[in-house]
C-alpha positions as CSV (number, residue, x, y, z in Angstrom):
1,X,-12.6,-10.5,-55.9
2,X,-10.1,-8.6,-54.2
3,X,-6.3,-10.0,-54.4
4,X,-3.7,-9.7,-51.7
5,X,0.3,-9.5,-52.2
6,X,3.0,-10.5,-49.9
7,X,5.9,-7.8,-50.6
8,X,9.0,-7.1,-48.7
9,X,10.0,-3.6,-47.6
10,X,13.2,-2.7,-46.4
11,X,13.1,-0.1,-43.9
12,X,15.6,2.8,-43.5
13,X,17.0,1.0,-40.6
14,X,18.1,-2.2,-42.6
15,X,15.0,-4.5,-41.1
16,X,12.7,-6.2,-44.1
17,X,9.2,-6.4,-43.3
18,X,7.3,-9.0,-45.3
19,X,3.6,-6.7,-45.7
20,X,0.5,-8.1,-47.2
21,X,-0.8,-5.0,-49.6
22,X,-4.4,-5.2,-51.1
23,X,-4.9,-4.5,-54.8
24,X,-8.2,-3.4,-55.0
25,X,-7.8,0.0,-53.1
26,X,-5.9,1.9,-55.7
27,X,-3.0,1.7,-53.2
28,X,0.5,2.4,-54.2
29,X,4.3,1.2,-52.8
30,X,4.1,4.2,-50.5
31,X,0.5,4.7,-49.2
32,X,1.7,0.8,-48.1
33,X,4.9,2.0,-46.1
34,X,3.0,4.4,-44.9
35,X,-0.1,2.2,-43.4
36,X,2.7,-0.1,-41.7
37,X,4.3,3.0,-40.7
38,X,7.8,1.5,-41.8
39,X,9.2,5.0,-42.2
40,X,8.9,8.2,-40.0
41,X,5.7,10.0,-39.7
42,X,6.2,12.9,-42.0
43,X,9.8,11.3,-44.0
44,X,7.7,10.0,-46.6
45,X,5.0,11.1,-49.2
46,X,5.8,14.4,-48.3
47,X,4.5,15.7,-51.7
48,X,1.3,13.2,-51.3
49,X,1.8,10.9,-54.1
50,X,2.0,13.7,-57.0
51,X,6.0,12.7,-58.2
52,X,6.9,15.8,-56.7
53,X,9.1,15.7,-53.8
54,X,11.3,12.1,-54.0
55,X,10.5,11.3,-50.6
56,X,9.4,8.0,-51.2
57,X,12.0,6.9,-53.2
58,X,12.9,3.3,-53.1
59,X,15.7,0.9,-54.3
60,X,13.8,-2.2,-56.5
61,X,15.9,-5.0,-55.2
62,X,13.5,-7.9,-57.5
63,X,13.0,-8.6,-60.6
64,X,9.6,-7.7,-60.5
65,X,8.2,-6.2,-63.8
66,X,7.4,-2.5,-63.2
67,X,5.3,-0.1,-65.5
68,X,7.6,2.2,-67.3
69,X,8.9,5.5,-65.6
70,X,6.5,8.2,-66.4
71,X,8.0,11.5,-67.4
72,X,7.4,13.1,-63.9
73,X,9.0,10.5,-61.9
74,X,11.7,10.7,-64.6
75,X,12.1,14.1,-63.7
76,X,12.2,14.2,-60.1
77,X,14.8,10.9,-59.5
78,X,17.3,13.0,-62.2
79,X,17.1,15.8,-59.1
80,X,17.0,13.1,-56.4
81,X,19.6,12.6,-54.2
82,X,21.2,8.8,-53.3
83,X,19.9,7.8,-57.1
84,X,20.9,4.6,-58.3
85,X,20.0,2.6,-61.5
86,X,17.0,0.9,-60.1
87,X,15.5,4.0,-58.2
88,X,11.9,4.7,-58.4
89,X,9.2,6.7,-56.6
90,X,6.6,4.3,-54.0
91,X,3.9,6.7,-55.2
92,X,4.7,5.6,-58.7
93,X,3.8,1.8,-58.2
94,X,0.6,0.6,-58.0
95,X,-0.1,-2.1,-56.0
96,X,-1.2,-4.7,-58.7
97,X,-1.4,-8.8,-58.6
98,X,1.2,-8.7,-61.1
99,X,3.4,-6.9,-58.1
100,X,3.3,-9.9,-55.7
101,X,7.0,-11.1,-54.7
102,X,7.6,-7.5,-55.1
103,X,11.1,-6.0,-53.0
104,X,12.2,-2.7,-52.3
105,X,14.0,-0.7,-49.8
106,X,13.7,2.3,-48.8
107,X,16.4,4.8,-49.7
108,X,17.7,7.5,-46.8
109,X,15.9,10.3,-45.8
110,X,17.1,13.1,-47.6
């Protein structure tokens, strides 16, 4: 049985989209932005999801229980630039039921 969320996404420009993201297609946070094109072609994900490029980073602006930081997204967010304490990589969250009511915004293009 698949399972939608509603999430809201802040975009670059300062306008919040409320998105409905599926769980059951192994999505994550920024294969979402990306599919409602809420960033600019070729701003975000530049890396393809591998933790590798911080181009998808986002600003958690919920309280929305999030797996821990892997090492690798550790890693790139301590060479990131505009880091702040609740900074994580799209790429990095799965779009699970348990993320419904999720809200992020984007951080600036780098």
């Amino acid at each position: 049985m698949s399972v939608d969320i509603n999430i809201k996404i802040t975009d670059r420009n300062g306008v919040t989209h409320e998105v409905v993201a599926p769980t059951d297609m192994a999505m994550n946070l920024m294969e979402v932005v990306r599919s409602y094109e809420l960033a600019e072609e070729g701003t975000i994900g530049v890396c393809g999801g591998m933790a590798m490029c911080a181009s998808c980073q986002c600003y958690v602006t919920s309280n929305t229980a999030l797996p821990e930081i892997s090492d690798d997204e550790d890693a790139m967010l301590a060479e990131a630039f505009n880091v702040q304490d609740n900074s994580r990589l799209g790429c990095q969250i799965q779009m699970t039921p348990e993320m419904d009511g999720l809200e992020v915004a984007l951080a600036p293009e780098m």
